[in-house]
C-alpha positions as CSV (number, residue, x, y, z in Angstrom):
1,X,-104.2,-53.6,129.0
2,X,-107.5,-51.2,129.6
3,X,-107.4,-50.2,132.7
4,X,-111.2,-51.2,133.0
5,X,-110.4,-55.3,132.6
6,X,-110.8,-55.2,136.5
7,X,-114.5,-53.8,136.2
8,X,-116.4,-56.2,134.4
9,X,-120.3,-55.4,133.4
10,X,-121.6,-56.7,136.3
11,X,-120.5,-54.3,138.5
12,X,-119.4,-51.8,136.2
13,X,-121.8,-48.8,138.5
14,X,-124.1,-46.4,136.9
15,X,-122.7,-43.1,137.1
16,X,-124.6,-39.9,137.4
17,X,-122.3,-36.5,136.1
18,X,-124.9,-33.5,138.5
19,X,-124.0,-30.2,136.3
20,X,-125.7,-27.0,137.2
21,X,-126.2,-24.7,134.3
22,X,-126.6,-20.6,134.5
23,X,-124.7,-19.3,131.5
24,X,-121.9,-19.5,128.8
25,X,-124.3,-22.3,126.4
26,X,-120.8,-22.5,123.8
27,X,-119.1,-24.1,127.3
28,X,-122.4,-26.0,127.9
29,X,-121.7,-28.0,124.8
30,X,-117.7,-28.6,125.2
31,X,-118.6,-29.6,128.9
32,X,-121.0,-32.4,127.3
33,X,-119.1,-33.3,124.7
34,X,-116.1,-34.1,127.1
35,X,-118.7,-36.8,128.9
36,X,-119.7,-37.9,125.4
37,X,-116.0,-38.8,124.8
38,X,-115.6,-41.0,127.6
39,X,-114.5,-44.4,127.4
40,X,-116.7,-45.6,130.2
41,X,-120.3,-45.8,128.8
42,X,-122.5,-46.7,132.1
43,X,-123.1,-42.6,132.8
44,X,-126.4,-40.5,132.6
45,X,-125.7,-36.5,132.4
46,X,-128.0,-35.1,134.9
47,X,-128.3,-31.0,133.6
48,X,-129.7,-28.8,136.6
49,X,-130.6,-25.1,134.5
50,X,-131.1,-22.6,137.0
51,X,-133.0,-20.4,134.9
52,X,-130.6,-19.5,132.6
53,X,-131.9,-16.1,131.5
54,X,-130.8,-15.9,127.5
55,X,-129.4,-19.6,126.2
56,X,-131.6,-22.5,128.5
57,X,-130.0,-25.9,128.2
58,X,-133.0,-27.4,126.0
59,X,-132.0,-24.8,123.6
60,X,-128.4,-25.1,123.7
61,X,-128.3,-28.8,123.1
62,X,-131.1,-28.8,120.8
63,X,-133.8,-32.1,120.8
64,X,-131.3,-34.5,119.3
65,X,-129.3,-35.1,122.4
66,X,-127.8,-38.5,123.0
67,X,-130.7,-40.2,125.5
68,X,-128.4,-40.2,128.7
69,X,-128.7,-36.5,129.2
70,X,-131.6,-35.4,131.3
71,X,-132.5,-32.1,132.3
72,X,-134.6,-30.0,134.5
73,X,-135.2,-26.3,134.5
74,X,-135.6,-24.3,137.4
75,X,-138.6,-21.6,137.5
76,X,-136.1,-19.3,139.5
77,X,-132.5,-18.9,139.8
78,X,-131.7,-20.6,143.2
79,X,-127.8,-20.9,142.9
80,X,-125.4,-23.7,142.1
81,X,-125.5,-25.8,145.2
82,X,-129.6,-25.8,145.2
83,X,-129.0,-26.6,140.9
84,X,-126.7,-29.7,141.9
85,X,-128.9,-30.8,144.6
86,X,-131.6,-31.1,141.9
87,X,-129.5,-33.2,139.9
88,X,-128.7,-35.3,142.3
89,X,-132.8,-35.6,143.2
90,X,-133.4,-36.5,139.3
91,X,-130.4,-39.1,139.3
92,X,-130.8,-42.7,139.5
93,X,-126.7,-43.9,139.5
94,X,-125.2,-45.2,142.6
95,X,-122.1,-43.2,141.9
96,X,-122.1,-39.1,141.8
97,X,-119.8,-37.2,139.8
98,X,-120.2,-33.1,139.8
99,X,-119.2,-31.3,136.9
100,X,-119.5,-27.8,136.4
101,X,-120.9,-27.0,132.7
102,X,-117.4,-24.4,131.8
103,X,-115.4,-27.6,133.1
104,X,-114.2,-30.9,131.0
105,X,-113.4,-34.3,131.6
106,X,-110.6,-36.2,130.2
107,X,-111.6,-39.3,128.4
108,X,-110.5,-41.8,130.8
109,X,-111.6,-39.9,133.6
110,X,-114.9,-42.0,134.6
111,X,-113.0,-45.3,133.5
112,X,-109.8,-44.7,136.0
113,X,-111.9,-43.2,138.9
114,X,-114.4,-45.9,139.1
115,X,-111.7,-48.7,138.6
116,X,-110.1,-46.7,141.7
117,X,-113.1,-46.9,143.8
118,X,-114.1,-50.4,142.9
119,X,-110.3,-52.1,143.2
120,X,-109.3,-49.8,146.9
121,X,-113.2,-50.4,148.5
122,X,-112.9,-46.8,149.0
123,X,-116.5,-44.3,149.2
124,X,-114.8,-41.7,147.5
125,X,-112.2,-40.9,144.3
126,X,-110.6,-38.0,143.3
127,X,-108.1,-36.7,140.5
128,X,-105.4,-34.1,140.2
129,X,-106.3,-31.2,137.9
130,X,-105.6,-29.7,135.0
131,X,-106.3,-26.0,134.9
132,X,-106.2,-24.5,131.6
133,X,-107.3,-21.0,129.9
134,X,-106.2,-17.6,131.4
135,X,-103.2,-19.8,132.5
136,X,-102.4,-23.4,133.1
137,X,-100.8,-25.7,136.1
138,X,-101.4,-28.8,137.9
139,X,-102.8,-29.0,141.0
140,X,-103.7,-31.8,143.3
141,X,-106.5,-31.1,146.1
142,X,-106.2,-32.6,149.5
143,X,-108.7,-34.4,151.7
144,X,-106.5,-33.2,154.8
145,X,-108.9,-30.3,156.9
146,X,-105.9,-28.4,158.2
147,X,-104.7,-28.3,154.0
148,X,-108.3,-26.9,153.1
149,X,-108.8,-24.5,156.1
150,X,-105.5,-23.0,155.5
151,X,-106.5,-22.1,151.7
152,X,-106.1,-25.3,149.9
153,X,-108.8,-25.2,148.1
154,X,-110.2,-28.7,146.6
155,X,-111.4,-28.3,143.3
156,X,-114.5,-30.5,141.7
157,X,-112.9,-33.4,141.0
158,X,-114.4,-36.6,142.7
159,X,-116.6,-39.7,142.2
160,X,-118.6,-40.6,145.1
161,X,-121.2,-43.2,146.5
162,X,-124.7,-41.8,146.5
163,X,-125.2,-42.6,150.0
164,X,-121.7,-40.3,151.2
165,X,-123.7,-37.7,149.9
166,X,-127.1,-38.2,150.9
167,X,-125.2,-38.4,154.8
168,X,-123.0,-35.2,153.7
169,X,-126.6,-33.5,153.2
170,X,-126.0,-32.7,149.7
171,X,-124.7,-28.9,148.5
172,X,-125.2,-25.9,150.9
173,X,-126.6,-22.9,149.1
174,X,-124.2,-20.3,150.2
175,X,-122.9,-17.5,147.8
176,X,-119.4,-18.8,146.7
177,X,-116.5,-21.8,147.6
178,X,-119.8,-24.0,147.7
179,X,-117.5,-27.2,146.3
180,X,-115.4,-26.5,149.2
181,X,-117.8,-26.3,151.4
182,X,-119.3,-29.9,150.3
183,X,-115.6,-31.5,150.1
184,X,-115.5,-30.4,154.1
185,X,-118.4,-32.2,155.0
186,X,-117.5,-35.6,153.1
187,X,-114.4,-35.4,154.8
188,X,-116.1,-35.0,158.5
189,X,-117.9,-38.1,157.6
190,X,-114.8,-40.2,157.8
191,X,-115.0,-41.1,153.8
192,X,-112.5,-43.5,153.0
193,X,-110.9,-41.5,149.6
194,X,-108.6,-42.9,147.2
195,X,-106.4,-40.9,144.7
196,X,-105.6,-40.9,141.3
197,X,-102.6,-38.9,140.7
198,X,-103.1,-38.1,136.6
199,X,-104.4,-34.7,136.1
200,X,-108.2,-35.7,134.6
201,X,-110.4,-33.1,135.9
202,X,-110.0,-30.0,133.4
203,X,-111.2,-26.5,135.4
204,X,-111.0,-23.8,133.0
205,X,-110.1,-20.1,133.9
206,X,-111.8,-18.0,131.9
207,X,-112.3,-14.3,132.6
208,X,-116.3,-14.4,133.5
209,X,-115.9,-17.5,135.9
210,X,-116.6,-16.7,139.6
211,X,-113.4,-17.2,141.3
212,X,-112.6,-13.7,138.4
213,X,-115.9,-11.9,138.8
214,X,-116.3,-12.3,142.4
215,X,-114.2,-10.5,144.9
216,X,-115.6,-11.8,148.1
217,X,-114.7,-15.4,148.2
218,X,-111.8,-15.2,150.2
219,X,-114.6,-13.8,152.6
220,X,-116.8,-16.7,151.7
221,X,-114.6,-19.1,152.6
222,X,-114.1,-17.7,156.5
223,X,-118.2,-17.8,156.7
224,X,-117.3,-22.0,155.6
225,X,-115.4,-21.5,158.1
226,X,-117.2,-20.9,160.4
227,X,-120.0,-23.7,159.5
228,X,-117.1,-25.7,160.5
229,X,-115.8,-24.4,163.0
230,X,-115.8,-27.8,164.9
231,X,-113.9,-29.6,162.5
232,X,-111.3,-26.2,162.3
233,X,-110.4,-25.7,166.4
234,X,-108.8,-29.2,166.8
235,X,-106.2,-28.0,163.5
236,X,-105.8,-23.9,164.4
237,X,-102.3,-24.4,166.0
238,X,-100.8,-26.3,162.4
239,X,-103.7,-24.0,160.1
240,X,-101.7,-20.9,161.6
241,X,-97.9,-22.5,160.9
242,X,-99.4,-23.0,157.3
243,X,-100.6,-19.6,156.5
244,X,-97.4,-18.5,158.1
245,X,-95.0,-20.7,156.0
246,X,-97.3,-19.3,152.9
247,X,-96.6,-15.7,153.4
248,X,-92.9,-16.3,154.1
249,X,-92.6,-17.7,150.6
250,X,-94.2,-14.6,149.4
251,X,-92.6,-11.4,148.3
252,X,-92.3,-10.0,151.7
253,X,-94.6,-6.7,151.8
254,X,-95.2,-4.2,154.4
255,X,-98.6,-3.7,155.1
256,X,-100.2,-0.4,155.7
257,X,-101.9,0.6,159.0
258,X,-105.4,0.0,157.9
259,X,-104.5,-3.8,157.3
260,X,-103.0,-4.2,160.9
261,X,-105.9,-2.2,162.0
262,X,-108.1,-5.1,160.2
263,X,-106.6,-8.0,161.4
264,X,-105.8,-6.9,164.9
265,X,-110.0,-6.5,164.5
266,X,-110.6,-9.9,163.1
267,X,-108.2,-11.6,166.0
268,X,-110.1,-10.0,168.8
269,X,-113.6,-11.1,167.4
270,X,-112.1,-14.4,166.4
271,X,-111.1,-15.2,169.9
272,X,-114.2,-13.6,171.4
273,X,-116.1,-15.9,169.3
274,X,-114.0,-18.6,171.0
275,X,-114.9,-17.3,174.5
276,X,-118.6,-17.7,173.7
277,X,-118.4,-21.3,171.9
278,X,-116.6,-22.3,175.7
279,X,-119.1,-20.8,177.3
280,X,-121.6,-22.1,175.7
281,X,-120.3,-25.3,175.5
282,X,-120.0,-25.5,179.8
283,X,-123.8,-24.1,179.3
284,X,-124.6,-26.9,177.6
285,X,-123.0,-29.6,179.0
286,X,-124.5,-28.2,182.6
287,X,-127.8,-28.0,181.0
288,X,-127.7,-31.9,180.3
289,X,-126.7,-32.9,183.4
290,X,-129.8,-31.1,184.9
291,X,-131.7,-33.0,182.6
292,X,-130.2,-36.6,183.1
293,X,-131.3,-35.8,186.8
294,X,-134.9,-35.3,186.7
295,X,-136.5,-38.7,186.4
296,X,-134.5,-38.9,189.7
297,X,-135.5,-35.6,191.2
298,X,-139.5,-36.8,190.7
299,X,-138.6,-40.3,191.9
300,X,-137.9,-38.4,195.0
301,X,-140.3,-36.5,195.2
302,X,-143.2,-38.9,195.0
303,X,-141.3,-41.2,197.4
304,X,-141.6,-38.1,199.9
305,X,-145.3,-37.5,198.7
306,X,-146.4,-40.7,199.6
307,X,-144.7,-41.2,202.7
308,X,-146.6,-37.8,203.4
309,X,-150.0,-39.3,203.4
310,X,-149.0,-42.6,204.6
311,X,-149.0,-44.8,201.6
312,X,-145.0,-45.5,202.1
């Protein structure tokens, strides 16, 4: 029986796909023709082009384009979270989906996820994923913090309600792991997720994609860190046990002097940074006891300036 029996047309949700577009147009058009393949019909592509510089969407797609793509061009590249956010601004579905445009969707994809979310009452649905070109494995994301902070990245492969991410505050534009980042801040919502175990979200690896051109993302992930660093303080004890249980998996290595030298550097300014949170935090609180005081204090002090000139 099709899985979609459960969602009958009345409730069967538009679906917005948010795709920022920069480069690659020949990926452009696999990544649309994966959502033109899908068995659920109630979608509208919403295509954010952040100035692509040689192949803009309009041009890649050509005039011809089934109706339920939309897209808007940017007069300046402003980067991929700012692109989705756009998307997201020109949508008009109840449900998001992201997509990035070198990424594919199986065919049921839409169909399973949003029978997911409408049979568990969930806010939020997510898929295992396929990864496929410069090497291929499955991999299932987590919606567990001390998972994510200890390098388990999640991966772009969720449905959720329009208002989770309008109370998420929508993409951050920071350089790199800017999925991440967003996944993080669902999560600190309290989002009720629900899984669906097949592997429907296809990420490619290719050898111009960022996580192969861009060297800095493990360092872009501690600055996400660090915008989280809240959420992270409460898990550090079990994050640490993680990492540790990771590298003892590995091929053990010796490291060099300059790499004890570096992280003997990063654990005395990661614990100084604690020391000023702490402090800051009594600073605070102290700072707000003062204030709860003072319509007391001036009760006080009018009492005493009245009795002063005889009125009390």
């Amino acid at each position: 029986m099709n899985s979609m029996a459960n969602v009958t047309n009345n409730n069967r949700p538009l679906v917005s796909i948010l795709m920022p577009y920069y480069k690659f147009g020949n990926l452009l058009v696999e990544a649309v023709n994966s959502v033109l393949a899908q068995t659920y019909s109630n979608w509208e592509l919403v295509i954010a082009d952040d100035c692509a510089p040689d192949e803009p969407a309009e041009k890649v797609l050509g005039e011809t384009r089934d109706p339920r793509i939309k897209i808007f061009r940017h007069e300046k590249n402003m980067g991929s979270g700012t692109a989705r956010n756009t998307a997201a601004s020109h949508s008009a579905g109840s449900l998001f989906l992201p997509l990035d445009s070198d990424d594919l969707l199986a065919p049921t994809y839409i169909e399973k996820t949003v029978t997911a979310l409408i049979e568990s009452g969930a806010e939020a649905v997510y898929t295992n994923v396929q990864i496929f070109g410069m090497n291929e494995s499955v991999y299932q994301p987590s919606t567990d913090l001390c998972d994510i902070f200890s390098g388990h990245y999640p991966h772009n492969t969720l449905v959720l309600k329009r208002e989770v991410f309008e109370a998420a505050g929508g993409y951050k534009n920071i350089e790199s792991v800017v999925d991440t980042e967003f996944w993080i801040s669902v999560i600190e919502l309290g989002t009720k997720f629900v899984h669906v175990p097949d592997p429907l979200y296809l990420y490619r690896r290719h050898p111009q994609s960022l996580c192969q051109t861009k060297p800095t993302i493990g360092r872009d992930f501690y600055k996400v860190m660090l915008i989280h660093y809240r959420s992270m303080i409460p898990h550090l004890e079990k994050i640490f046990a993680k990492m540790s249980d990771s590298c003892s998996k590995q091929t053990p290595y010796v490291p060099n002097a300059d790499i004890i030298s570096k992280y003997e550097t990063l654990h005395k300014e990661f614990h100084e940074l604690l020391e000023q949170y702490e402090a800051l935090e009594k600073r605070s609180r102290k700072t707000e006891e003062i204030l709860a005081s003072i319509p007391k204090i001036s009760r006080q002090i009018s009492y005493l300036g009245l009795k002063k000139i005889g009125l009390k």
